[in-house]
N, C-alpha and C positions, 0 to 999 in steps of 0.2 A: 842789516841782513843776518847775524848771527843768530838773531831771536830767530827767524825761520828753519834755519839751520840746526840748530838745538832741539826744533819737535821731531827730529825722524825717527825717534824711540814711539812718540806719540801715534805719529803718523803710523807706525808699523803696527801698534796695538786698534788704530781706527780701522786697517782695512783688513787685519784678521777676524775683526768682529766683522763689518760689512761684508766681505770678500773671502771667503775662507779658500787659503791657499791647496792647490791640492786636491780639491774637488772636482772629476771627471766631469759632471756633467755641467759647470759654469765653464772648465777650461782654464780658469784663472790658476796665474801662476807667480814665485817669486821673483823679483825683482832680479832681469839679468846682470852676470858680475861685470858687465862691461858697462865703461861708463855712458851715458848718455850726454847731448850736449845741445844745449835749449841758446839759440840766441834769437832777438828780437831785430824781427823785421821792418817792420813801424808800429809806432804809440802816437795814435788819430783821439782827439776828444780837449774840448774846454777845462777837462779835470785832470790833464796829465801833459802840461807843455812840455817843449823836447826838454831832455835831460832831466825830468821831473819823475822817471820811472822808471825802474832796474829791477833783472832777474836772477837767481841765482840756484841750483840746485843743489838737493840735501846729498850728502856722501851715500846712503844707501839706497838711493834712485829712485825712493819711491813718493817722493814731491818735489815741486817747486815754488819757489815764493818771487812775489811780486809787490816788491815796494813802490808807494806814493810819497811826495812830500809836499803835493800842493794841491790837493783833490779837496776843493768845499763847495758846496752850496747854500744860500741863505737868503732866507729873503729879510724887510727890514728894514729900520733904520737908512743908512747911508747904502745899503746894497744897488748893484746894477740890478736890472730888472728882469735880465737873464738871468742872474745869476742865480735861482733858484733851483737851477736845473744844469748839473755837470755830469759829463759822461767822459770817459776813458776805452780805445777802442784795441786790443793791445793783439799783434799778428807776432806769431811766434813762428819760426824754425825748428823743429825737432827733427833731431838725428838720432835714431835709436839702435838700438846693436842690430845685426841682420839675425831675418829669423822671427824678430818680437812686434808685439805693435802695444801700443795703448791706449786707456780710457781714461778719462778725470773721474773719477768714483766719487768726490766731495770735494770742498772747498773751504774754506774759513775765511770771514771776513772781519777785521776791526776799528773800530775806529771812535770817535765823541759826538756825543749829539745835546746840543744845547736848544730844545722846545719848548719855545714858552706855552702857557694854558690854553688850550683851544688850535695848536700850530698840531701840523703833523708832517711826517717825513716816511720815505719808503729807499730800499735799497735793493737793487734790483741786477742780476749779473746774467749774459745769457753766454752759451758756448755751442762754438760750432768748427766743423774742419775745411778748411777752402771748397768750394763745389759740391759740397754737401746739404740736401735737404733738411738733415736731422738739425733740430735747434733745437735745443733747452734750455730753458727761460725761467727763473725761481726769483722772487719778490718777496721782500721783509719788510712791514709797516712799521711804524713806528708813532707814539703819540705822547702829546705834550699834555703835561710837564713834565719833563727831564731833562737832566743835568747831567749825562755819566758817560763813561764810556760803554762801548757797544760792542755785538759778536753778534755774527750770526754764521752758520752753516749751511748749504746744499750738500745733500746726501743721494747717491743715485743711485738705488737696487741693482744688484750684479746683472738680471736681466733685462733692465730698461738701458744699460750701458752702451753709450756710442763709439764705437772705434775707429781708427787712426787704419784707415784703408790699407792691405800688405803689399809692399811691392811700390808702393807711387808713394813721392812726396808732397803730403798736402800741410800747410801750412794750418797751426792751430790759432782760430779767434776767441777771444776772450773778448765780451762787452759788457761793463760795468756801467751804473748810472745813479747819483745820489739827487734825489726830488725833495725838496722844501717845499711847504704851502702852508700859508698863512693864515689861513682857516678864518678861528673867529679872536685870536689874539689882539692883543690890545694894539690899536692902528700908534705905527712907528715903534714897536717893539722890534726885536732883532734875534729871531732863530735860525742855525745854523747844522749844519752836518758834512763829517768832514772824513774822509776816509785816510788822516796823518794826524800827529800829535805834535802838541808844541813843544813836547821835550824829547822828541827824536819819531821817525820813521813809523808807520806802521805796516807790519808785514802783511799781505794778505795770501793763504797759504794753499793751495791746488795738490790735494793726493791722486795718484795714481794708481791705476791699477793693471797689471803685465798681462797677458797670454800668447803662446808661441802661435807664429804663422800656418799656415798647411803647408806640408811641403810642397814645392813647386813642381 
């Protein structure tokens, strides 16, 4: 979790560009000095058994990161025949200072992808807040051949931003999904996508972004 923890320099330079703080007519604002406190309600999904996923937030409040350590998919070889297809469903608790609410402005995702020639893969996360209609839904393809690790990003324009309702506590979801397909690869080959690493954790990182309530 430290790797998470060490972008909030990043993070603080991603949503001045996105997000410019300060600006009357988005409303967006700095991150308040009280701290926040994110705990996890349930982790639902084939790519994140219990205990397989931890949250943790940056010291200057303006992300959070969400580690895996057993999120794969692959088809292949010795594979199950689901297994090509793993999803993580993750319901959060947010408690935020009175007064504020907030947005997920972006997100970073990382992880390994091993495709063989003719395989392809797609990475797909959608976010929504309990009882709320708004979903957003961003998808990354991927094609074989590749061997490497991976990234990718969701970015969300200050005015397409969904907010964390003032005044009621609504639970925020996060739904993640890694898809393997075997295309036209060599029959009994074995490709894979994984959102952890074999030599530790990978973070996947959630910025934030603040604006104060109306008053009541």
């Amino acid at each position: 979790m430290a790797g998470g923890l060490l972008l909030s320099a990043a993070t603080a330079a991603l949503l001045a560009a996105v997000l410019p703080a300060g600006d009357p007519s988005s409303g967006i604002t700095d991150p308040p000095p009280d701290k926040i406190v994110i705990k996890v309600a349930t982790v639902n999904g084939s790519g994140c058994p219990q205990g397989s996923a931890a949250v943790a937030v940056s010291p200057d409040n303006t992300a959070f990161t969400v580690t895996y350590s057993t999120y794969v998919a692959q088809v292949g070889g010795g594979a199950d025949p689901t297994a090509f297809r793993r999803n993580c469903q993750v319901n959060l608790i947010v408690h935020v200072p009175q007064g504020f609410t907030y947005a997920i402005a972006s997100a970073d995702y990382r992880g390994f992808a091993s495709l063989q020639r003719g395989a392809t893969s797609t990475e797909k996360a959608s976010y929504y807040f309990q009882g709320s209609p708004d979903t957003a839904a961003i998808t990354h393809p991927f094609r074989g051949p590749y061997n490497d690790d991976w990234q990718t990003t969701d970015t969300t324009d200050w005015s397409q931003l969904v907010w964390a309702p003032c005044g009621v506590q609504r639970n925020f979801n996060i739904n993640t999904e890694l898809r393997v397909n075997a295309g036209t690869s060599a029959p009994g080959s074995t490709s894979f996508m994984t959102m952890d690493s074999t030599d530790g954790d990978i973070n996947t990182v959630y910025h934030l972004a603040w604006k104060e309530c109306p008053a009541s």
